[in-house]
C-alpha positions, 0 to 999 in steps of 0.5 A: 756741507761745504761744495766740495764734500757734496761733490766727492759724495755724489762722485763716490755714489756714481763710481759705487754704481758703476762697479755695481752695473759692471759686476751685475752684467759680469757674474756668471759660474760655469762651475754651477751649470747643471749636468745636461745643460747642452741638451736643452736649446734655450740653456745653450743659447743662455750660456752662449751669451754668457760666455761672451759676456764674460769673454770665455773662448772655452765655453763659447766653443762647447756652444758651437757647432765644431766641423772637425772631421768634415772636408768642409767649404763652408758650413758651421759657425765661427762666434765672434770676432776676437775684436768684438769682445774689446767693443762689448761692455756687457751683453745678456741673454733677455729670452729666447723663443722657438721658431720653425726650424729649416734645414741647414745645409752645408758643401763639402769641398768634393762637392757633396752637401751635407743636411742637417734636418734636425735641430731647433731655431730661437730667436733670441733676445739680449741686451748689449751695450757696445764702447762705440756706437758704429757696430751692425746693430745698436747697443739697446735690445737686439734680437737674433735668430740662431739655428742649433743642431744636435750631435752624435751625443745629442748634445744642441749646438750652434750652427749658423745664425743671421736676422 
């Protein structure tokens, strides 16, 4: 074979692998997620990920606690940033592993707190590969603890998360 033929080979082998890394870490369905997904922590915390992954604000939304209807100065959780997702090549949702839950609380703007006492805490563990190695964390294994709450529907949301 002459060099150039050896070269367009290996050429088409790595771009083949790439398109396949890239569709491995991009396939999610929301359509096939089952019915009571948001009543399980771990499922939410799944789907979360995946969301970011595939950069779906709808679904990211439904994982998070919404403080619509509160008189809040700070409580509840925000996602992230719209310019994260442009510095996310892939993340994905490796595990997750219940911890003690501690009760989050949030102040209202009159000055009252408000307390949610039940919930759960995962700390849980993705993989993520960043475009540009100057982000908080590296792109490898990362892990992250996560404090969900459950709503009038019973449903677990996201209410804060932090190392």
């Amino acid at each position: 074979m002459k060099n150039s033929t050896k070269f367009f080979l290996i050429c088409l082998i790595f771009l083949t692998g790439f398109i396949f890394f890239n569709v491995k870490y991009k396939s999610f369905d929301k359509e096939s997620l089952p019915v009571d997904w948001k009543k399980d922590a771990k499922s939410v915390m799944e789907v979360y990920i995946n969301a970011i992954n595939t950069k779906d604000l709808d679904l990211i939304n439904e994982c998070i606690f919404n403080m619509d209807g509160y008189d809040y100065n700070y409580i509840g959780f925000d996602g992230p940033a719209k310019g994260t997702f442009d510095d996310i090549i892939y993340i994905k949702y490796l595990d997750s592993e219940e911890v003690p839950f501690k009760t989050v609380e949030g102040r209202l703007k009159n000055g009252k707190y408000l307390y949610f006492k039940e919930g759960k805490s995962l700390d849980v563990k993705y993989k993520v590969k960043y475009l540009f190695e100057n982000q908080p964390e590296e792109s490898g294994i990362n892990y992250l603890k996560y404090n969900l709450i459950k709503n009038e529907d019973g449903d677990y949301k996201i209410i804060s998360c932090g190392y």
